[in-house]
mmCIF file of the N, C-alpha and C atoms, coordinates in Angstrom:
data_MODEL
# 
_entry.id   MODEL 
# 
loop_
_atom_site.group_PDB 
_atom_site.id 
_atom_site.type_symbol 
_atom_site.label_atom_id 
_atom_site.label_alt_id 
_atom_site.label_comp_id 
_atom_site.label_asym_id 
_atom_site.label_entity_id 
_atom_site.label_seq_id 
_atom_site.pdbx_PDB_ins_code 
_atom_site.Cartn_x 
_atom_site.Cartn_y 
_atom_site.Cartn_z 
_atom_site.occupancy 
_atom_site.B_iso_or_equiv 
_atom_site.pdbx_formal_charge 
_atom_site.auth_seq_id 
_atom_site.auth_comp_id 
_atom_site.auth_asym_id 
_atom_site.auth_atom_id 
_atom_site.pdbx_PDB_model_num 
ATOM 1   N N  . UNK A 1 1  ? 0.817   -1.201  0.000   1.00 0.00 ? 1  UNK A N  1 
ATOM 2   C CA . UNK A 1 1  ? 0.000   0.000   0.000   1.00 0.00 ? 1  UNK A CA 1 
ATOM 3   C C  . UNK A 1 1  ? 0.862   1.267   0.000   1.00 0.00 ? 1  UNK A C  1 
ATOM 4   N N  . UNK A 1 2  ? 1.801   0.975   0.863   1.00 0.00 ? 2  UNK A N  1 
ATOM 5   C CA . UNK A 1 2  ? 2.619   2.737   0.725   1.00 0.00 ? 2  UNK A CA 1 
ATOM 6   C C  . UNK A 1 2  ? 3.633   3.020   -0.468  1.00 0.00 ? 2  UNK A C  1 
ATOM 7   N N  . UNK A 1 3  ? 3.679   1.581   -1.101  1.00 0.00 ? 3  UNK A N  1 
ATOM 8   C CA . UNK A 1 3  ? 4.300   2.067   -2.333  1.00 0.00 ? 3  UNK A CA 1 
ATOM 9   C C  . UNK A 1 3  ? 3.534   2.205   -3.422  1.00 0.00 ? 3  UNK A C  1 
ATOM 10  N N  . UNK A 1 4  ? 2.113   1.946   -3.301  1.00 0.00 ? 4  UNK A N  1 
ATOM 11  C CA . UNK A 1 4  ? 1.250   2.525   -4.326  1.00 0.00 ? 4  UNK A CA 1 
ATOM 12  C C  . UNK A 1 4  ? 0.937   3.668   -3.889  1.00 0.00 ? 4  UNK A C  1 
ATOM 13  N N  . UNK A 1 5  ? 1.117   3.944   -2.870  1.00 0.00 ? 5  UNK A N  1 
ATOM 14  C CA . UNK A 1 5  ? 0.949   5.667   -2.482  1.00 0.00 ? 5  UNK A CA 1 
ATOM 15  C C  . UNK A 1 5  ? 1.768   6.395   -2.608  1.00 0.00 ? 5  UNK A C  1 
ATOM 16  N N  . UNK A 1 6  ? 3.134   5.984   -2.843  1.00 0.00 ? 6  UNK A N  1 
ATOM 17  C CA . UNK A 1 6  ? 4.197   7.010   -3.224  1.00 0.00 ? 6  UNK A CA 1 
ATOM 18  C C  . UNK A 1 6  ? 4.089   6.951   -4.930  1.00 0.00 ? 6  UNK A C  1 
ATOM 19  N N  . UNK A 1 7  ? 3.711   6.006   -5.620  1.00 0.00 ? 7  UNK A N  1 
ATOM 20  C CA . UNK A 1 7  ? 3.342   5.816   -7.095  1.00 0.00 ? 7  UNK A CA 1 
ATOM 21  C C  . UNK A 1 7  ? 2.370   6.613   -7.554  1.00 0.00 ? 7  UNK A C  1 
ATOM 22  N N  . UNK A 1 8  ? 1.121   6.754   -6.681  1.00 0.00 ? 8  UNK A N  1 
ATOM 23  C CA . UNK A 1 8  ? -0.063  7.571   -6.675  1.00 0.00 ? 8  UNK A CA 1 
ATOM 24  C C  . UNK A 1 8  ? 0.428   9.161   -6.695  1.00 0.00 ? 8  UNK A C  1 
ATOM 25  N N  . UNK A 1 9  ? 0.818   9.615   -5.927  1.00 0.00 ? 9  UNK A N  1 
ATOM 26  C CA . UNK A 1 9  ? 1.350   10.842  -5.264  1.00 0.00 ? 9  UNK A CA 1 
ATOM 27  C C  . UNK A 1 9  ? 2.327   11.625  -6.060  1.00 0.00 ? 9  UNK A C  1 
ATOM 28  N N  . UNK A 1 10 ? 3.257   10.435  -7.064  1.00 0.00 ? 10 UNK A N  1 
ATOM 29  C CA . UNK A 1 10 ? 4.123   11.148  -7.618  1.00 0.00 ? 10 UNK A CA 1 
ATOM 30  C C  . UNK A 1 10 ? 3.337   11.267  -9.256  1.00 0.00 ? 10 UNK A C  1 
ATOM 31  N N  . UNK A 1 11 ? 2.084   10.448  -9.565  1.00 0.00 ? 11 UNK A N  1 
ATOM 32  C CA . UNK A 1 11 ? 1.590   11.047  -10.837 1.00 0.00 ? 11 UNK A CA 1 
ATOM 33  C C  . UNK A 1 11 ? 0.558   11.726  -10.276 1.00 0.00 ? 11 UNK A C  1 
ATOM 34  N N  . UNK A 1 12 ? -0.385  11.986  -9.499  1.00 0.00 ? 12 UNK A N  1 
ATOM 35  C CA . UNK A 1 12 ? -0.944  13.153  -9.120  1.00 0.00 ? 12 UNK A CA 1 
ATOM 36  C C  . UNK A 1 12 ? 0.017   14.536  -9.280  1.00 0.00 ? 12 UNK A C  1 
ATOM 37  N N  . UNK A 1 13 ? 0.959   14.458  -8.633  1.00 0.00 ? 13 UNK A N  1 
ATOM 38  C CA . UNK A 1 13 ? 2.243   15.740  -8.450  1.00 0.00 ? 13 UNK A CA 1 
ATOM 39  C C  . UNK A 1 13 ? 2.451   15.793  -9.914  1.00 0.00 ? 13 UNK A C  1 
ATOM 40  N N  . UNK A 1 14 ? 2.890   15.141  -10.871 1.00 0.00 ? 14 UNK A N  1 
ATOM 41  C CA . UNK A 1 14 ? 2.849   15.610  -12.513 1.00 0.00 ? 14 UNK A CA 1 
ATOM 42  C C  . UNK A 1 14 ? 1.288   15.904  -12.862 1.00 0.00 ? 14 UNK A C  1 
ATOM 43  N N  . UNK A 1 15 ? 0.882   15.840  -12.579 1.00 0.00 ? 15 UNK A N  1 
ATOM 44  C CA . UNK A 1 15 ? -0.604  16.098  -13.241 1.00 0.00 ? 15 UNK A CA 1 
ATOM 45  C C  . UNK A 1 15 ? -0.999  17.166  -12.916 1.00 0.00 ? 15 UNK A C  1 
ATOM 46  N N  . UNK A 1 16 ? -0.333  17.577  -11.361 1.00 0.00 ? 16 UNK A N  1 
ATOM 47  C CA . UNK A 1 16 ? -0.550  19.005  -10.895 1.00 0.00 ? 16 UNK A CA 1 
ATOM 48  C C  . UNK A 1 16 ? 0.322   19.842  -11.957 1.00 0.00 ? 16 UNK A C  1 
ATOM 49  N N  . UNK A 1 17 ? 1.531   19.842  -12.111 1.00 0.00 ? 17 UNK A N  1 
ATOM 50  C CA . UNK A 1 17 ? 2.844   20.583  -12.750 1.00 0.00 ? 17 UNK A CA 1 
ATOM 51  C C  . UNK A 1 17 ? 2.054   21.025  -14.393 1.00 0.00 ? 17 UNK A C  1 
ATOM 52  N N  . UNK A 1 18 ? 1.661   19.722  -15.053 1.00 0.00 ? 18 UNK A N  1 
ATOM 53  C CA . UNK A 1 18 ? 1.323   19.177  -16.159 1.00 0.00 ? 18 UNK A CA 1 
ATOM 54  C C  . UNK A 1 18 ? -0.343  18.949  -16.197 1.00 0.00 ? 18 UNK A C  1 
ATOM 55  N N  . UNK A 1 19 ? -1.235  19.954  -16.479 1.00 0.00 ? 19 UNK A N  1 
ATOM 56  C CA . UNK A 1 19 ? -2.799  19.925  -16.655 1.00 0.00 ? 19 UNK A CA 1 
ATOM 57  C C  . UNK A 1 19 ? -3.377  19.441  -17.634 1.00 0.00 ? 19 UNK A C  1 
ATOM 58  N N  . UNK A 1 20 ? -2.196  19.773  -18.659 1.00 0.00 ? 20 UNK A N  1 
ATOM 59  C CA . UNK A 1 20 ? -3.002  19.343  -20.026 1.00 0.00 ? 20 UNK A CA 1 
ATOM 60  C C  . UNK A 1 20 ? -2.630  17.651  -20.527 1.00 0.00 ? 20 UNK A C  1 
ATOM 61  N N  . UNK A 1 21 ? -2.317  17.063  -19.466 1.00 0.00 ? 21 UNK A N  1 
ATOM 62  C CA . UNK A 1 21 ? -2.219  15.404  -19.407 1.00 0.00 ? 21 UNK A CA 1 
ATOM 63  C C  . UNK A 1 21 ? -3.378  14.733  -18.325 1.00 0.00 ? 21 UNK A C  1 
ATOM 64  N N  . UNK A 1 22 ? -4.385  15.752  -17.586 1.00 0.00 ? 22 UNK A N  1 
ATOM 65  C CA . UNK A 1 22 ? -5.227  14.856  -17.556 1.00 0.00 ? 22 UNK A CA 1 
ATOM 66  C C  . UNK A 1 22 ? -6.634  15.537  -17.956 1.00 0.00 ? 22 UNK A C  1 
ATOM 67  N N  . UNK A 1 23 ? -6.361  13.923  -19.066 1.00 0.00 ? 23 UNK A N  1 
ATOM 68  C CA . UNK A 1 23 ? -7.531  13.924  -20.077 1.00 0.00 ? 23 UNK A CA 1 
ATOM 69  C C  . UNK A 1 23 ? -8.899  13.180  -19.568 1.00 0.00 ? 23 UNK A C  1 
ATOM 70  N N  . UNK A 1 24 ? -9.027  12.364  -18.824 1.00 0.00 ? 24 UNK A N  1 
ATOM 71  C CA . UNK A 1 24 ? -10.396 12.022  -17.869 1.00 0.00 ? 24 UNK A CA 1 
ATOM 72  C C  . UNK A 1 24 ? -10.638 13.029  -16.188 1.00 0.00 ? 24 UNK A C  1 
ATOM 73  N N  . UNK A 1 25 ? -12.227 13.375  -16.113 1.00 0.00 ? 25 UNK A N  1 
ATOM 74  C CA . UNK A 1 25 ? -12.577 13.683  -15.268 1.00 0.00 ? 25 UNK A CA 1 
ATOM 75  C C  . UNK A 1 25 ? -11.942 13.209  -13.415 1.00 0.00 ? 25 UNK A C  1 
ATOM 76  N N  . UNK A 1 26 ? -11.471 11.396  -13.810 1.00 0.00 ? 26 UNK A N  1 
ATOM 77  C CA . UNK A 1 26 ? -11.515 11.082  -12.327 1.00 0.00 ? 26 UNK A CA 1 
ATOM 78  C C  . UNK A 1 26 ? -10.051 11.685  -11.838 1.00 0.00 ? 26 UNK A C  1 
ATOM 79  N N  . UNK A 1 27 ? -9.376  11.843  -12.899 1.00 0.00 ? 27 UNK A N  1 
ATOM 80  C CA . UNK A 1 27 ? -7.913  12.414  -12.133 1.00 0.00 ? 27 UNK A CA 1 
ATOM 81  C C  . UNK A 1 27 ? -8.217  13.521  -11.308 1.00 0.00 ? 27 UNK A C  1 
ATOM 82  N N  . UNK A 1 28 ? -9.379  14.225  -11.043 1.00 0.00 ? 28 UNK A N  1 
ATOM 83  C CA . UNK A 1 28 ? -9.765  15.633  -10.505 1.00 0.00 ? 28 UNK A CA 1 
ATOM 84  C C  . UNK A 1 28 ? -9.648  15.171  -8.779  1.00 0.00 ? 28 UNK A C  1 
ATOM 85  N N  . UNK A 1 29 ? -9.849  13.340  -8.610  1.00 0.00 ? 29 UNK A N  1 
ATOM 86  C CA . UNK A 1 29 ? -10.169 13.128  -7.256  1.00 0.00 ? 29 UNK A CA 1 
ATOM 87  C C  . UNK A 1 29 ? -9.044  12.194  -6.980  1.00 0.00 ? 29 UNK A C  1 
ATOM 88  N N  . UNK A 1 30 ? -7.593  12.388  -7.805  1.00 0.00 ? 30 UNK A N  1 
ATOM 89  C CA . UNK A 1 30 ? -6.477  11.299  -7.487  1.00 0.00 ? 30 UNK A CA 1 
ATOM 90  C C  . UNK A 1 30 ? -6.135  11.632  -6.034  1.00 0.00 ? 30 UNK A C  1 
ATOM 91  N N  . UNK A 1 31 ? -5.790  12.821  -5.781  1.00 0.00 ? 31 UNK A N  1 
ATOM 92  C CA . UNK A 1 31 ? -4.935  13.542  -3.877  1.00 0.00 ? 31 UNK A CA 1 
ATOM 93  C C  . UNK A 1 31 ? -6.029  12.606  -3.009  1.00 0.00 ? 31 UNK A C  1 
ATOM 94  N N  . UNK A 1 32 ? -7.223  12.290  -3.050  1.00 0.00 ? 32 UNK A N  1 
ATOM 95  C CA . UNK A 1 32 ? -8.153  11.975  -2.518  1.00 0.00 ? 32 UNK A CA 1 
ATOM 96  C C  . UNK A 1 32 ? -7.942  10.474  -2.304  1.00 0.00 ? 32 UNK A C  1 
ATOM 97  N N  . UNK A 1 33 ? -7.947  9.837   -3.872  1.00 0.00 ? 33 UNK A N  1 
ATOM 98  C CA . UNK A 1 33 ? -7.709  8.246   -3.493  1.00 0.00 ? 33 UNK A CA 1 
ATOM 99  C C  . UNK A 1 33 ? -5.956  8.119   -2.878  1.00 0.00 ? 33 UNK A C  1 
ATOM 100 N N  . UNK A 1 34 ? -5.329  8.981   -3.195  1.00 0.00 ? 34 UNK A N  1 
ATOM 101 C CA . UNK A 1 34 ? -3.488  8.832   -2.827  1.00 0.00 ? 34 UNK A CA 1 
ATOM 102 C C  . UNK A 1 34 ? -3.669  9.004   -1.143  1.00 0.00 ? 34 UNK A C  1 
ATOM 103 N N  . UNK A 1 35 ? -4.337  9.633   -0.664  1.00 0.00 ? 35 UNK A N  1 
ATOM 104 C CA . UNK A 1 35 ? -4.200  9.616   0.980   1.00 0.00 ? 35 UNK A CA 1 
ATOM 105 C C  . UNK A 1 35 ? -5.402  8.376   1.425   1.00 0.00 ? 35 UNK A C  1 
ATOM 106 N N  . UNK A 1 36 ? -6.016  7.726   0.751   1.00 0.00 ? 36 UNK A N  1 
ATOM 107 C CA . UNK A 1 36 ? -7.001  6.512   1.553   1.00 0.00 ? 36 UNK A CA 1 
ATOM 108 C C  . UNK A 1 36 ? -5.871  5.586   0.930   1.00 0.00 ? 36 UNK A C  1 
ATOM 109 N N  . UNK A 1 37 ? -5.219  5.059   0.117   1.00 0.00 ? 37 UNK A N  1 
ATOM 110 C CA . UNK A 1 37 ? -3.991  4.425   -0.293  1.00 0.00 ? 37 UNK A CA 1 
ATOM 111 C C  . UNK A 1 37 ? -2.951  4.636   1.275   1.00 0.00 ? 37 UNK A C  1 
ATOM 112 N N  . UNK A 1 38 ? -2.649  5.965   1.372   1.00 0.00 ? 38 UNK A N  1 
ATOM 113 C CA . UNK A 1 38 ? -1.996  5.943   2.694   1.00 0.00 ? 38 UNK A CA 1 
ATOM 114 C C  . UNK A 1 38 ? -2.341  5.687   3.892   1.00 0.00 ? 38 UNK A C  1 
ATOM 115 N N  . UNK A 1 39 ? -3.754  5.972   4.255   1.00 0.00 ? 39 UNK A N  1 
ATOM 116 C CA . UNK A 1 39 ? -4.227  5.266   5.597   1.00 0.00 ? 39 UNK A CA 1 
ATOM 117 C C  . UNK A 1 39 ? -4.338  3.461   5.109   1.00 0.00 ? 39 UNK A C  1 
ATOM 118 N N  . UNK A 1 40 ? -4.473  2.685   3.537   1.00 0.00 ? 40 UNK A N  1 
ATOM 119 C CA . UNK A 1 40 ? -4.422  1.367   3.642   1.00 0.00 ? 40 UNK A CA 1 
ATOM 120 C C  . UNK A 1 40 ? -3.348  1.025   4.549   1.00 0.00 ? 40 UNK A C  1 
ATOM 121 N N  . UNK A 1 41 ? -2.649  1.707   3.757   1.00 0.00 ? 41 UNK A N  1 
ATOM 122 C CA . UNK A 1 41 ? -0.896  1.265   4.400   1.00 0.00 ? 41 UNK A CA 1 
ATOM 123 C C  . UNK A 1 41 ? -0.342  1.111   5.638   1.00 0.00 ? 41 UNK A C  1 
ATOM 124 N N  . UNK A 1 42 ? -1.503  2.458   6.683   1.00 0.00 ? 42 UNK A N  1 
ATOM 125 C CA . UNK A 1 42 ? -0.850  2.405   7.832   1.00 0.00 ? 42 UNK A CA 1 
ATOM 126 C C  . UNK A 1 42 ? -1.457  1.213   8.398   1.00 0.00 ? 42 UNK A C  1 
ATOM 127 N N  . UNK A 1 43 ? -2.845  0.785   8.437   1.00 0.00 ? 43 UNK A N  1 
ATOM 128 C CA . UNK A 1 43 ? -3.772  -0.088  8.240   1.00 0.00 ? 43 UNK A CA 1 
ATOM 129 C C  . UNK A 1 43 ? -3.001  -1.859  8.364   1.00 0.00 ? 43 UNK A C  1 
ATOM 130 N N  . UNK A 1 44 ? -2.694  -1.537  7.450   1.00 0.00 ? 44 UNK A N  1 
ATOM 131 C CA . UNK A 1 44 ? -1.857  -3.382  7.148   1.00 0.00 ? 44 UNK A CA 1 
ATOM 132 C C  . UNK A 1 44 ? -0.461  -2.851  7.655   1.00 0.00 ? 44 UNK A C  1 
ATOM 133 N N  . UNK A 1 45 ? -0.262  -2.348  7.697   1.00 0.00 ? 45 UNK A N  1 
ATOM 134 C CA . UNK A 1 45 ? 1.713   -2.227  8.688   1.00 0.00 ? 45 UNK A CA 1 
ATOM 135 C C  . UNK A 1 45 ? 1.482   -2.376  10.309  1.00 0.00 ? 45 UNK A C  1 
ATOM 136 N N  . UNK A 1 46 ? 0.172   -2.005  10.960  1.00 0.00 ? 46 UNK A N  1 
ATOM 137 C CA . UNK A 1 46 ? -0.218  -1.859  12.380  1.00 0.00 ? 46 UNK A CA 1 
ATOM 138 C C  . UNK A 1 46 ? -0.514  -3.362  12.402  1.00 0.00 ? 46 UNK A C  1 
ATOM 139 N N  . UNK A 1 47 ? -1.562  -3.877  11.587  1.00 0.00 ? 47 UNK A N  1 
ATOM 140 C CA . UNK A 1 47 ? -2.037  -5.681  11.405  1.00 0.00 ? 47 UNK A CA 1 
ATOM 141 C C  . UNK A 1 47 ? -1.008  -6.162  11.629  1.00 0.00 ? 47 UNK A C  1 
ATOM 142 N N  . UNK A 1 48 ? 0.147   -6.202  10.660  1.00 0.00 ? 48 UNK A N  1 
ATOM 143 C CA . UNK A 1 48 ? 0.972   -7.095  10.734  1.00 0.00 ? 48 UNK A CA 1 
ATOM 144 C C  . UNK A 1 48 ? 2.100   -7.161  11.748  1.00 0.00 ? 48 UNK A C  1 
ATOM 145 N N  . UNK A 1 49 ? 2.144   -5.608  12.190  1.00 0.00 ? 49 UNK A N  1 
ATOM 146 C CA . UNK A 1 49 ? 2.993   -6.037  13.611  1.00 0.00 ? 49 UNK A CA 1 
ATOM 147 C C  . UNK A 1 49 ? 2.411   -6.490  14.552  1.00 0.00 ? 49 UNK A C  1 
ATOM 148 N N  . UNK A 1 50 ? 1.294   -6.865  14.705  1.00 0.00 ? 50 UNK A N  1 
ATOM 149 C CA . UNK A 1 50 ? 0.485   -7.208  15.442  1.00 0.00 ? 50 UNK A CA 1 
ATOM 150 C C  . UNK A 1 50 ? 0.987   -8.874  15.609  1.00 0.00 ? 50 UNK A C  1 
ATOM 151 N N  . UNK A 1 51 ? 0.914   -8.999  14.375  1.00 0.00 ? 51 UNK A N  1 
ATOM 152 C CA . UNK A 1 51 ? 1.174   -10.315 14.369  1.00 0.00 ? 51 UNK A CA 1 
ATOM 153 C C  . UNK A 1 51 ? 2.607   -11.019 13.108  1.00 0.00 ? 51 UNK A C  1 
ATOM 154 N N  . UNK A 1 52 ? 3.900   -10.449 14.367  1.00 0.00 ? 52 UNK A N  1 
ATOM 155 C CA . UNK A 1 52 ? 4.713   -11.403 13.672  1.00 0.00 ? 52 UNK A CA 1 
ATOM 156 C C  . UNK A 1 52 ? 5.298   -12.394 13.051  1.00 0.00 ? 52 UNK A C  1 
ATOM 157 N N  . UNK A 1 53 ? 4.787   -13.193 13.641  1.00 0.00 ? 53 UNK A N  1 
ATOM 158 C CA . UNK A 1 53 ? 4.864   -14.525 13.307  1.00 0.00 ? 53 UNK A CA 1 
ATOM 159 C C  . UNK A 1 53 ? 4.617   -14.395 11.399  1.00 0.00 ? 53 UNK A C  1 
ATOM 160 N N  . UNK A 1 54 ? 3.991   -13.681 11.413  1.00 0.00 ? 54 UNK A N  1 
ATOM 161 C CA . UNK A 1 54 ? 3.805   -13.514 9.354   1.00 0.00 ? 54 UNK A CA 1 
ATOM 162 C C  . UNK A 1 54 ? 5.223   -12.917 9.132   1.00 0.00 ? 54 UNK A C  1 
ATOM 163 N N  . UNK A 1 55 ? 6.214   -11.829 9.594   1.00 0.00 ? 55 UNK A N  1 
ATOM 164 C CA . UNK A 1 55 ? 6.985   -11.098 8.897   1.00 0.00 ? 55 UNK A CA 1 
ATOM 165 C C  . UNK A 1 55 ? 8.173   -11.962 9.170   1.00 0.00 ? 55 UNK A C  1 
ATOM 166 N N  . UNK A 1 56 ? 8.273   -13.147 9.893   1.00 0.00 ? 56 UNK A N  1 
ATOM 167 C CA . UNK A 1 56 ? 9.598   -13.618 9.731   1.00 0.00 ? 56 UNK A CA 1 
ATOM 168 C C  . UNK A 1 56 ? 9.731   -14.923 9.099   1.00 0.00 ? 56 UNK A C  1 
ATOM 169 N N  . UNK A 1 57 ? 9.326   -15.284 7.929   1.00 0.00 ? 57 UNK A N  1 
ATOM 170 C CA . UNK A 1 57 ? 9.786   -16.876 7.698   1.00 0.00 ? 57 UNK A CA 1 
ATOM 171 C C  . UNK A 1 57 ? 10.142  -16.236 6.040   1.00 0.00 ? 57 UNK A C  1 
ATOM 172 N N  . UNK A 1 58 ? 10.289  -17.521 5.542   1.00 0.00 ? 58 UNK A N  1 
ATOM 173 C CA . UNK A 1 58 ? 11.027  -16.983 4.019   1.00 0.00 ? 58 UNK A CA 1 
ATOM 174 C C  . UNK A 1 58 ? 9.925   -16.562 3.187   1.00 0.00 ? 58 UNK A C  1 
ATOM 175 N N  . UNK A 1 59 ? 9.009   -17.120 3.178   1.00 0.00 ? 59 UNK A N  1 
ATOM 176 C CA . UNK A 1 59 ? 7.636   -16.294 2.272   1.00 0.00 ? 59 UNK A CA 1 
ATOM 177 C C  . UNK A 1 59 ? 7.685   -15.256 2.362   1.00 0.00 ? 59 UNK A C  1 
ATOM 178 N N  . UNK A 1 60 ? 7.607   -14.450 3.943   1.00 0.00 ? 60 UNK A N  1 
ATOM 179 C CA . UNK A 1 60 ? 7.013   -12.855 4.267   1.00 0.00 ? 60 UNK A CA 1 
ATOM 180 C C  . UNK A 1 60 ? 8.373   -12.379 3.213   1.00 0.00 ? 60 UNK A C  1 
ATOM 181 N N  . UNK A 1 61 ? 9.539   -13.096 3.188   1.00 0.00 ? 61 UNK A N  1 
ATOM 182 C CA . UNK A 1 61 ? 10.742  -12.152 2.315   1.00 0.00 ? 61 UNK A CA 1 
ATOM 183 C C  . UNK A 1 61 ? 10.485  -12.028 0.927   1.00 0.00 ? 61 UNK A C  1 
ATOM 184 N N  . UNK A 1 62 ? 10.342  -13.407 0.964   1.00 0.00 ? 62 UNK A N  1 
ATOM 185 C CA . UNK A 1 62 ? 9.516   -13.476 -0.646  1.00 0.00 ? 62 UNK A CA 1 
ATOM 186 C C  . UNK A 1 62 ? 8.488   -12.262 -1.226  1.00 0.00 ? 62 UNK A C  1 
ATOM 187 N N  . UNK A 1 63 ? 7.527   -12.533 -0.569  1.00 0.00 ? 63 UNK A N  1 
ATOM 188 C CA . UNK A 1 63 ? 6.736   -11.683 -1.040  1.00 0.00 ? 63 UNK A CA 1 
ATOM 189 C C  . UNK A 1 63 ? 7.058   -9.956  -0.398  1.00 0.00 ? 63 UNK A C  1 
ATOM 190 N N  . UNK A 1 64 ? 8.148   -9.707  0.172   1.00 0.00 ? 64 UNK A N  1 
ATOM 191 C CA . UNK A 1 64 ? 8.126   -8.226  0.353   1.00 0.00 ? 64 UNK A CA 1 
ATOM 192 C C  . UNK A 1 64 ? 9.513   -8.337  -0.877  1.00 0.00 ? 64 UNK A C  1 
ATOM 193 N N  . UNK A 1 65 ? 9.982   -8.483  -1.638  1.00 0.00 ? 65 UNK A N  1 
ATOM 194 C CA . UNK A 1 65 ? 10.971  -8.643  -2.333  1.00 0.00 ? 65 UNK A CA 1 
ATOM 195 C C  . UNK A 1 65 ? 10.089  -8.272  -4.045  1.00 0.00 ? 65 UNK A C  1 
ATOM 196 N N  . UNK A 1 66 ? 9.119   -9.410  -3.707  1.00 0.00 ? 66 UNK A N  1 
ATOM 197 C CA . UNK A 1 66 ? 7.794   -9.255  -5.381  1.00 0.00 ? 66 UNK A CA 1 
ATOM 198 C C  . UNK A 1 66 ? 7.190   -7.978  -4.800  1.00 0.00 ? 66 UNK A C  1 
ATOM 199 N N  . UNK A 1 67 ? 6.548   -7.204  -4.076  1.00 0.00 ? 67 UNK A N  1 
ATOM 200 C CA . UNK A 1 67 ? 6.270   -6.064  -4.104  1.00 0.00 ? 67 UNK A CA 1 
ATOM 201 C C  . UNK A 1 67 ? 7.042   -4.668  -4.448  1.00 0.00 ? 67 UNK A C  1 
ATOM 202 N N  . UNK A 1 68 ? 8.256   -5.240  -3.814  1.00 0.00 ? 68 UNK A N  1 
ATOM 203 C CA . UNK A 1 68 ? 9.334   -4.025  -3.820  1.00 0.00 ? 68 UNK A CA 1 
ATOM 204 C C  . UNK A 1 68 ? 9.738   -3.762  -5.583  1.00 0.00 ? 68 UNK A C  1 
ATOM 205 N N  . UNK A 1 69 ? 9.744   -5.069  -6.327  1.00 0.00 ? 69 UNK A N  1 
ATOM 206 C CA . UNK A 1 69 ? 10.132  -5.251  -7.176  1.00 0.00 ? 69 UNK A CA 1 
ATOM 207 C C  . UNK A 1 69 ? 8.675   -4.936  -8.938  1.00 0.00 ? 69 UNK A C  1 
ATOM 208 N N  . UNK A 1 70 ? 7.551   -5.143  -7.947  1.00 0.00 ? 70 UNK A N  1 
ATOM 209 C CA . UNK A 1 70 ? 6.383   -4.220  -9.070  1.00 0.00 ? 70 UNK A CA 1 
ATOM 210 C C  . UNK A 1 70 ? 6.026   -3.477  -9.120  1.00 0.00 ? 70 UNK A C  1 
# 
């Protein structure tokens, strides 16, 4: 989630710079979905420290390795 919110945030921020690239109406409400993207994030980072037992075996690496990496 917080790296689709830094993904979100940084084409909202060109779209601000750059107006005449957005060509559909919903980009008008991107700042809007980019900060509920950021409360997902805080959301599942609070869950999962909750419960470690998920962030330490070789999967949790696995799969934070395929995220980091799409």
């Amino acid at each position: 989630e917080k790296i689709g919110y830094w993904r979100y945030i940084t084409i909202y921020r060109h779209l601000q710079a750059n107006p005449e690239f957005q060509v559909y109406p919903i980009f008008k409400y991107l700042e809007n979905w980019c900060q509920d993207e950021n409360r997902h994030g805080d959301f599942f980072s609070a869950l999962m420290k909750a419960q470690p037992q998920f962030l330490n075996d070789w999967k949790a690496k696995l799969w934070s390795r395929f995220f980091c990496l799409s």
